[in-house]
C-alpha positions as CSV (number, residue, x, y, z in Angstrom):
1,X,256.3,239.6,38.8
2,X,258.3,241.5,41.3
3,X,260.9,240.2,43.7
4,X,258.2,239.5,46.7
5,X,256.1,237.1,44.5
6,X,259.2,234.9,44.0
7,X,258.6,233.8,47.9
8,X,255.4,232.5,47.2
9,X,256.7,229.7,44.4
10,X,259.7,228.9,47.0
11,X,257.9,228.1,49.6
12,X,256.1,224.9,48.9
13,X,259.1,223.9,46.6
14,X,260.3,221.2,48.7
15,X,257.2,219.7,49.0
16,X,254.4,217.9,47.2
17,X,252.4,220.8,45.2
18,X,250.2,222.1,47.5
19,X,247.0,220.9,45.3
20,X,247.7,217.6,46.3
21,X,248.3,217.6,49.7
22,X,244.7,219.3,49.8
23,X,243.2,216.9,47.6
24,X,245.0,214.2,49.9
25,X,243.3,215.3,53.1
26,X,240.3,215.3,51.5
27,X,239.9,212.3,49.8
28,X,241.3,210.3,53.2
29,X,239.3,212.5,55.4
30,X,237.1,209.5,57.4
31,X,233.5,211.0,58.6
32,X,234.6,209.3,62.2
33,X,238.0,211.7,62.5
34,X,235.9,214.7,62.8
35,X,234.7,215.4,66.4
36,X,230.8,215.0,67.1
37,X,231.0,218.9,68.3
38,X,232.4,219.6,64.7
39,X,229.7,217.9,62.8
40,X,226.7,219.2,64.9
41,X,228.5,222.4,64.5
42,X,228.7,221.8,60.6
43,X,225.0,220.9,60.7
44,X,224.1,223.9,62.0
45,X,225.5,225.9,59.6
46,X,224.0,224.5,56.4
47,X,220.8,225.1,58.9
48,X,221.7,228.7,58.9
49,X,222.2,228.8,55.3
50,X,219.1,227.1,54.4
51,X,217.1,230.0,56.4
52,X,219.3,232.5,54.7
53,X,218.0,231.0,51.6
54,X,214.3,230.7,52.3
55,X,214.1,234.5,53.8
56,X,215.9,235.6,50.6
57,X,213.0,234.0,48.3
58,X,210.7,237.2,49.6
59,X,213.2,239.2,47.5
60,X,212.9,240.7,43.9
61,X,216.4,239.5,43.1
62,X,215.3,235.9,43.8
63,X,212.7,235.6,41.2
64,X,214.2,237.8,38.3
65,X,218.0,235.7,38.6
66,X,216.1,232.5,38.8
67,X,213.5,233.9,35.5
68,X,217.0,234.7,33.4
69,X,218.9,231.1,34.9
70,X,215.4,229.1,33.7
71,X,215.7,231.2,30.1
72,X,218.6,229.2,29.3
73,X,217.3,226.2,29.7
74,X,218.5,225.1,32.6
75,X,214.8,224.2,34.7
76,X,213.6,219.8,34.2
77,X,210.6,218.8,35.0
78,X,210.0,219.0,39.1
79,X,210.3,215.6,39.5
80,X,214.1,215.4,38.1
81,X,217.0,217.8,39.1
82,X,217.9,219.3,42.2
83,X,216.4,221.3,44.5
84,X,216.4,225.0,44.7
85,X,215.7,226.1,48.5
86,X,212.3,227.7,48.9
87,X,211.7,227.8,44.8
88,X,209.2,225.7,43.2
89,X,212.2,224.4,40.7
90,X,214.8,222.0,40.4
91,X,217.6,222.4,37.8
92,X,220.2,220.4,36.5
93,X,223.4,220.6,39.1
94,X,225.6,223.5,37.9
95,X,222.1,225.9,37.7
96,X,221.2,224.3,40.8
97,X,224.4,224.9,42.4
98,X,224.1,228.7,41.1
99,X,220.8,229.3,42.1
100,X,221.2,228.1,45.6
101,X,224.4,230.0,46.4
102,X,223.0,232.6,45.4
103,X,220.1,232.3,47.6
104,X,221.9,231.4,50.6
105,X,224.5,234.6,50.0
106,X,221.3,237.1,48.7
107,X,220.8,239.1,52.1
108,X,224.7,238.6,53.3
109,X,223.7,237.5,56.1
110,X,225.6,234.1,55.7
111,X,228.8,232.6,58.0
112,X,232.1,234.5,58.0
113,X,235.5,232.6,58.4
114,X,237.0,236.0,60.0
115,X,241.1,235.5,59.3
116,X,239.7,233.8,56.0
117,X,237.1,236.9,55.1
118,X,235.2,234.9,53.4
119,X,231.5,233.0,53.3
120,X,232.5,229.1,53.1
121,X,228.6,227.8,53.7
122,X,227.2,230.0,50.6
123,X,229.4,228.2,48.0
124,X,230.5,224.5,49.8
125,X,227.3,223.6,50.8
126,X,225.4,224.2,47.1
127,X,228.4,222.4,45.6
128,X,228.3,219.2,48.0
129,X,224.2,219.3,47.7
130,X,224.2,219.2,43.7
131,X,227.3,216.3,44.1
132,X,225.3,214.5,46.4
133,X,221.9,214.0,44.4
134,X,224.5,213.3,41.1
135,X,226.4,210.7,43.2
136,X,222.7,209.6,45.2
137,X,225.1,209.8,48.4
138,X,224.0,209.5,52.1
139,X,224.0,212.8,54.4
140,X,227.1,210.9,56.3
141,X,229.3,211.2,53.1
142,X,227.9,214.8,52.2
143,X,228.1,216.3,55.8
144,X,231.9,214.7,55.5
145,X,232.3,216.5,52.0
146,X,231.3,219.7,53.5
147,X,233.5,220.0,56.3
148,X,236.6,219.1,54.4
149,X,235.4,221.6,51.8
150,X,235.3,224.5,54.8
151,X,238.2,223.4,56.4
152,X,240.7,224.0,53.1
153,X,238.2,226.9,51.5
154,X,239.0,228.9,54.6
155,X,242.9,227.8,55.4
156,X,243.4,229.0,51.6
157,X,241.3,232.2,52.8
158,X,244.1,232.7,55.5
159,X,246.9,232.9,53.5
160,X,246.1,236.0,51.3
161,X,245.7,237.9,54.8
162,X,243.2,240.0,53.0
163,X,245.3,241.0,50.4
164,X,242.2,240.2,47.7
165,X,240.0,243.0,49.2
166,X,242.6,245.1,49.1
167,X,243.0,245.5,45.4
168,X,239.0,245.1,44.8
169,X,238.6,241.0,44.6
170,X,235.7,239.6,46.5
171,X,237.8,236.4,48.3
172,X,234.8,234.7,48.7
173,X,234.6,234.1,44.8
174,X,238.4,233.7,44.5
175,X,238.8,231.4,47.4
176,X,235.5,230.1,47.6
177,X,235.5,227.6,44.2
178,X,238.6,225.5,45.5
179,X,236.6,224.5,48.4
180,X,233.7,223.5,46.3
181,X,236.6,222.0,43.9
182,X,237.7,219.6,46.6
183,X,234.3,218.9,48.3
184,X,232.7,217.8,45.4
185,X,235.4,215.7,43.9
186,X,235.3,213.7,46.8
187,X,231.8,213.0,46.2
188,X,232.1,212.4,43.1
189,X,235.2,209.7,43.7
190,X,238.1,211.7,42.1
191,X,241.7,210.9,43.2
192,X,244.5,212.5,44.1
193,X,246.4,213.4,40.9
194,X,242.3,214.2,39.2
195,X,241.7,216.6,42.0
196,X,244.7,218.1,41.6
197,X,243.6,218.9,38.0
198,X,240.4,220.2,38.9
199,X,242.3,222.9,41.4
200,X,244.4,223.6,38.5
201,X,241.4,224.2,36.1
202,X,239.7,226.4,38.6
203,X,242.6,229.0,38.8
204,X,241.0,230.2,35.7
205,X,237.5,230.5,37.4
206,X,238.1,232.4,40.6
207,X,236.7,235.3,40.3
208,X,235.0,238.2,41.7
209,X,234.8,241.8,41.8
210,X,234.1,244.7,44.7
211,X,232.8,247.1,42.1
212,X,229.3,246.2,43.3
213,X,230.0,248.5,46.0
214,X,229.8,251.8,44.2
215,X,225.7,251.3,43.6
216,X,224.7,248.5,45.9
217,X,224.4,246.2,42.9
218,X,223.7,242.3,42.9
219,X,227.2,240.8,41.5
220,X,228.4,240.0,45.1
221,X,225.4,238.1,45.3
222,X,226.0,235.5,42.7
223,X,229.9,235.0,43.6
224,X,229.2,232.2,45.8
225,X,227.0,230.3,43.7
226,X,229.3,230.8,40.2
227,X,231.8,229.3,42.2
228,X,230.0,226.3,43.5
229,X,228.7,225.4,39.6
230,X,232.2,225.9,38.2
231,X,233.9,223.8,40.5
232,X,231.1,221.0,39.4
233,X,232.6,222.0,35.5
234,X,236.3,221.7,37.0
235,X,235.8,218.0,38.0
236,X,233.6,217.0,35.7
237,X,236.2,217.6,33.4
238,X,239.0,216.4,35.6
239,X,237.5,213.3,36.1
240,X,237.4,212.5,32.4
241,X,240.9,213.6,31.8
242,X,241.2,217.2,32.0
243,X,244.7,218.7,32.7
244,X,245.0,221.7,34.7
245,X,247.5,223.5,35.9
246,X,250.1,221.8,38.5
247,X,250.4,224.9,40.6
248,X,247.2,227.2,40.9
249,X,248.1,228.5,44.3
250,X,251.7,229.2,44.5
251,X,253.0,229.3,40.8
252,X,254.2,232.6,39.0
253,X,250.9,233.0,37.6
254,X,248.8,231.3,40.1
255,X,245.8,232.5,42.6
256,X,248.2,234.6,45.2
257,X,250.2,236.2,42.2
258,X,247.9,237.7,40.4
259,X,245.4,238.5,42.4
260,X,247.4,239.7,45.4
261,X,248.8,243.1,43.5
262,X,250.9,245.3,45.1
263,X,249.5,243.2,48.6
264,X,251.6,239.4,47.9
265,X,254.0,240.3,49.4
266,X,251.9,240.0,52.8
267,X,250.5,236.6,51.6
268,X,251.8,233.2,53.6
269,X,251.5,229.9,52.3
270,X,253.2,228.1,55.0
271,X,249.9,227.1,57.1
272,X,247.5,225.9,53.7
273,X,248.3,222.4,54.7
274,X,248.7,222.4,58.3
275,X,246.8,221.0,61.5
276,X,244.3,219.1,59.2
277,X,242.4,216.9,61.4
278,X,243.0,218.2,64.8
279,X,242.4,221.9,64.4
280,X,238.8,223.2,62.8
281,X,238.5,225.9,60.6
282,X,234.7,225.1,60.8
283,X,234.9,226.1,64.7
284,X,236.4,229.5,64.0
285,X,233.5,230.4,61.2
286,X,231.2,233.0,62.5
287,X,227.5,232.8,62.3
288,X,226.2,236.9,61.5
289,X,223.6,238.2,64.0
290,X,223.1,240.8,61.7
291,X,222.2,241.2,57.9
292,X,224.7,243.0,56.8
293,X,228.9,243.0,55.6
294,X,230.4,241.3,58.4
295,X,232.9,244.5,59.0
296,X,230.3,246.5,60.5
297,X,229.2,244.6,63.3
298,X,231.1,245.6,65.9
299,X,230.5,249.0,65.6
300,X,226.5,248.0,65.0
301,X,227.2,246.3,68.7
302,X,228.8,249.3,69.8
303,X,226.0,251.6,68.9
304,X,223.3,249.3,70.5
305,X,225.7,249.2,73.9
306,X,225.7,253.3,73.9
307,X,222.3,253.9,72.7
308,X,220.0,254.5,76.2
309,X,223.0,256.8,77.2
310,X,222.8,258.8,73.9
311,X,219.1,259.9,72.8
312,X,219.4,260.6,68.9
313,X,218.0,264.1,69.2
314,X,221.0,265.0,71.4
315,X,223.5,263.5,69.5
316,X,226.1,266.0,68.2
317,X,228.8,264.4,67.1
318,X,229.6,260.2,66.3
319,X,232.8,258.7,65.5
320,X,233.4,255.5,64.2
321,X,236.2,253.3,64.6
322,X,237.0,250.2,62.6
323,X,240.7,249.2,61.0
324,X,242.0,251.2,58.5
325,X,242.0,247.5,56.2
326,X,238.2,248.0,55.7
327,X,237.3,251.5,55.3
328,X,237.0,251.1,51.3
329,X,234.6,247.9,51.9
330,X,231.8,250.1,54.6
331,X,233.4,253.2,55.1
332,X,234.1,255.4,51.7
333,X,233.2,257.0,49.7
334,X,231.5,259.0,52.5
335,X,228.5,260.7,50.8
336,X,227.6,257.1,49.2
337,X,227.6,255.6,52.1
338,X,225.7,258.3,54.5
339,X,222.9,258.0,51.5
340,X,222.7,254.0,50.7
341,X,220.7,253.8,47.5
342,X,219.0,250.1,48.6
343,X,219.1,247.7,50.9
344,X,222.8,246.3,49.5
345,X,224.3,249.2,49.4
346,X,222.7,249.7,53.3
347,X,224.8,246.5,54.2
348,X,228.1,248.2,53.4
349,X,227.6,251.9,55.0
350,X,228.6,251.4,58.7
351,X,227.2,255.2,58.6
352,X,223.8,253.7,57.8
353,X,223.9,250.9,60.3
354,X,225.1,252.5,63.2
355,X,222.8,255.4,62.9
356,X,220.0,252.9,62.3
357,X,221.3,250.8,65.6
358,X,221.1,254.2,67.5
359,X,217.6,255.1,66.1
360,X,215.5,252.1,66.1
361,X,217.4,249.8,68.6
362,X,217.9,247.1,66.6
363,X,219.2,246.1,63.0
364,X,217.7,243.5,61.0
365,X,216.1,242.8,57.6
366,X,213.5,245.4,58.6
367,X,215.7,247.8,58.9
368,X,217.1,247.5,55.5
369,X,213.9,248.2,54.2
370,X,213.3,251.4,51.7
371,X,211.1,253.2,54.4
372,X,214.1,252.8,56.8
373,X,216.7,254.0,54.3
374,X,214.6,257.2,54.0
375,X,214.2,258.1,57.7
376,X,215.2,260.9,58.7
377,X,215.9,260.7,61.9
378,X,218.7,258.0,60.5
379,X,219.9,259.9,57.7
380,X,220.6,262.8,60.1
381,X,222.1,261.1,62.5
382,X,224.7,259.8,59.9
383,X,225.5,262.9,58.5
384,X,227.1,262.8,62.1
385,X,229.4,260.2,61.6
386,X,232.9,260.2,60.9
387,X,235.0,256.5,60.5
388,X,238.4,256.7,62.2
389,X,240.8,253.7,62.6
390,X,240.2,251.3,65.5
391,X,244.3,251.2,66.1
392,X,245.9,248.1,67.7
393,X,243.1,245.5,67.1
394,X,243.5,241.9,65.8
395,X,242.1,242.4,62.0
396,X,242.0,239.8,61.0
397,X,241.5,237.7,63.7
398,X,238.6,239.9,64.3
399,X,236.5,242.9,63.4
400,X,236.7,244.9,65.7
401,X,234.4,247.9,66.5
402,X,233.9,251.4,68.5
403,X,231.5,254.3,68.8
404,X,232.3,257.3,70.4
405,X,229.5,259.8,70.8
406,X,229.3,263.8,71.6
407,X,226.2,264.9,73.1
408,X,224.7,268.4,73.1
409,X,225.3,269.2,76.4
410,X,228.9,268.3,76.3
411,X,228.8,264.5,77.8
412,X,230.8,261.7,76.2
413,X,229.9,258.3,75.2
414,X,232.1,255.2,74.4
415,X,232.2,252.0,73.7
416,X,234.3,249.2,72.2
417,X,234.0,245.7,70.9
418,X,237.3,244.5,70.3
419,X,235.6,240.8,68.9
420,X,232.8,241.2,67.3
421,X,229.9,238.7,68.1
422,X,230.2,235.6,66.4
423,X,233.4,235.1,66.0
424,X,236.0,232.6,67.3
425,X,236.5,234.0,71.0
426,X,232.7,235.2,70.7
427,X,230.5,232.3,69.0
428,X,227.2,232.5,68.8
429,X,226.0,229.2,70.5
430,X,223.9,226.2,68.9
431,X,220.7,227.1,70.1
432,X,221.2,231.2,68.6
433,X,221.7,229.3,65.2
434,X,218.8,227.6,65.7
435,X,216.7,231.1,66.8
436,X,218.1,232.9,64.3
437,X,216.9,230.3,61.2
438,X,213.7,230.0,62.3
439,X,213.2,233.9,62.7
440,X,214.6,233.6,58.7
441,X,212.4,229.9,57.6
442,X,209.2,231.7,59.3
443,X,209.3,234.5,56.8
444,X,208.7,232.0,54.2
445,X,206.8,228.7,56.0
446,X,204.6,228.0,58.6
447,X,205.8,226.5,62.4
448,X,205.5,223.1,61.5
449,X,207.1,223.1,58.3
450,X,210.0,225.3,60.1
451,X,210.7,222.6,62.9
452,X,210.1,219.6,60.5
453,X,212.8,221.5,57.9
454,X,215.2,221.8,60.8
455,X,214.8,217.7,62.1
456,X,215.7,217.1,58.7
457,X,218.6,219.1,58.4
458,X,220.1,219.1,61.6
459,X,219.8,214.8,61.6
460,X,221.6,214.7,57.7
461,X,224.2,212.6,58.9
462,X,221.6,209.8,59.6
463,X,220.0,210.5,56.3
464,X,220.5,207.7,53.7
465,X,220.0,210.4,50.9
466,X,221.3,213.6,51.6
467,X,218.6,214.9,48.8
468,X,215.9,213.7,50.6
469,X,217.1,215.9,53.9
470,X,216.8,219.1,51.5
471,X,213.6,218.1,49.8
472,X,211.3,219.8,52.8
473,X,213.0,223.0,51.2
474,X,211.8,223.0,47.9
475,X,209.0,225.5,46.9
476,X,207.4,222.9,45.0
């Protein structure tokens, strides 16, 4: 370890290790401390998810990872098990778990914690739903489990100031199983010092690799949902004994450490703990109005702003701008990304999306589509592009975005979104949420299923089964 990683294990050194002050605000978090805003908020998220998950069943990827998960024997009879959203299967909890985060992350088009950079809803809420039907708890007690699973999933997310993507980790797999860790132990009625142990088990989980970015592959899709069923490994284990290691986040080989590289040195602990209860990570989490890596969405909001100005045929020249942290995530390598080789690898070319925004007006699942990734008209117009740095913006408070555009003729075109949409300063409101999953639920169920899928959800806290809520999205 080098000098800067020596900060890290000094700064919590005076206090209580830092798993159990987490597992301490979890366990004593009461349903009636978080604000009503918070939990309709929180209810509309898992709503979000669910629809993420129902669209993504149209999908190849759906059907062949839930073929190989069955092959292992992991599938009961449809009566037993938990649900797998807009499947005809229930598994056992940890396949469950699997299955369902990877559903709900399949088209990335899931919630962002922006400072955190990572997906919270993909992994938490598939842990606290396969808790809840082993525990047979009320919606109350799960929607309760889920916040305080966002809230320290995403303060843990802050600290590594994203130091993970920098060195190739996906944060959302690193990150994203100690907020399953802590969401489902409460469910499943650990205390303090077990909880603690099931943190320090799960250091040895995280995981999660950017490589999928060279080909468009589907590893990032199953990082959420590996993390949700290991966490339901870590305490099941810690609740019968297990011990695990006393410092996973701060010690010489723990989380930060490791899997900062030559980055830890920009890593702060000091806020992991701080403002529970009266600020809400939940509030700052940003619902995606597009389909695609959260990075690219300002410029995508950019190019729609500019595009009645700039006709595609007399386009000569278009520059991107987004900070410099991001340009190996949807900027490089530059031929790769002017030529995405399916719809996955489309989600991380910000050449690809902004050309397509310019093009067609709009970008949406559609759009991600083989015949759109052939067009021409698209694949010209982002042989156009070139990605610059944004400058001075607040990554990663935000993502922020520009396109600048040279006409034929000479003219000049710009525009900036400094927040992207969705985001803290910009949030989508309740009712968007509400749009936006029905556009995803309809591409899988009729209206009245839709709207009585969405009573359900969005009234879990009055549900005296959470499973039941979630049975309406079942295949069976």
């Amino acid at each position: 370890m080098n000098k800067e990683t020596d900060i890290l294990g000094q700064q919590a050194e005076a206090e209580a290790p830092i798993s159990e002050r987490l597992a301490a605000f979890v366990i004593g978090l009461k349903h009636d401390a978080i604000p009503q805003d918070v939990r309709n908020r929180a209810a509309h998220h898992m709503l979000d998810a669910a629809g993420i998950a129902l669209a993504s069943t149209r999908y190849e990827f759906a059907h062949k990872t839930l073929a190989g998960m069955q092959a292992l024997g992991g599938s009961g009879p449809m009566v037993d098990g938990v649900p797998v959203l807009g499947l005809p299967a229930r598994m056992n909890p940890r396949d469950a778990a699997t299955m369902n985060g990877f559903l709900c992350h399949g088209l990335d088009y899931d919630d962002t914690h922006i400072a955190g950079i990572i997906h919270p809803t993909a992994s938490v809420m598939p842990a606290v739903l396969s808790a809840a039907a082993m525990t047979n708890t009320s919606g109350r007690e799960m929607l309760t489990a889920y916040v305080a699973g966002i809230e320290t999933a995403t303060r843990i997310g802050i600290c590594a100031k994203s130091a993970f993507h920098q060195v190739g980790f996906h944060p959302t797999g690193m990150v994203g199983i100690f907020g399953c860790v802590l969401a489902a132990g409460r469910l499943l009625g650990l205390n303090v010092k077990q909880l603690a142990h099931a943190q320090g088990l799960a250091v040895s989980m995280a995981g999660g690799s950017m490589e999928f970015l060279a080909d468009g592959a589907w590893n990032k899709r199953f990082h959420p949902g590996w993390a949700a069923s290991s966490a339901l490994t870590a305490v099941a284990l810690a609740r019968e004994g297990f011990v695990g290691a006393t410092r996973p986040y701060d010690g010489r080989f723990g989380l930060f450490n490791i899997y900062g590289g030559k980055y830890t040195d920009w890593i702060d602990l000091s806020g992991i703990s701080a403002d529970f209860g009266s600020v809400w990570e939940l509030m700052k989490t940003a619902i995606k109005p597009f389909p695609a890596c959260h990075f690219t969405h300002g410029a995508i909001d950019a190019a729609l702003a500019l595009r009645d100005r700039c006709p595609a045929d007399q386009i000569e020249k278009i520059e991107i701008r987004v900070p410099q942290q991001v340009f190996g995530t949807i900027c490089d390598p530059v031929a790769n990304k002017r030529r995405p080789k399916n719809d996955y690898d489309a989600k991380f070319s910000v050449q690809y999306l902004v050309a397509t925004a310019l093009v067609h007006g709009r970008v949406g699942l559609a759009e991600l589509e083989p015949e759109y990734l052939a067009d021409p008209a698209s694949l010209a117009l982002a042989d156009l592009t070139e990605c610059a740095p944004y400058g001075d913006g607040p990554f990663p408070a935000a993502y922020s975005g520009a396109v600048a555009i040279t006409l034929i003729d000479g003219a000049a075109h710009r525009h900036d979104e400094p927040v992207n949409r969705g985001a803290a300063d910009r949030p989508l409101s309740n009712a968007e949420i509400t749009a936006k999953y029905r556009d995803n639920a309809a591409l899988w169920t009729g209206p009245a299923k839709v709207a009585a899928m969405e009573a359900s959800l969005l009234t879990l806290d009055q549900t005296p089964r959470a499973i039941d809520a979630f049975a309406p999205f079942c295949g069976a």
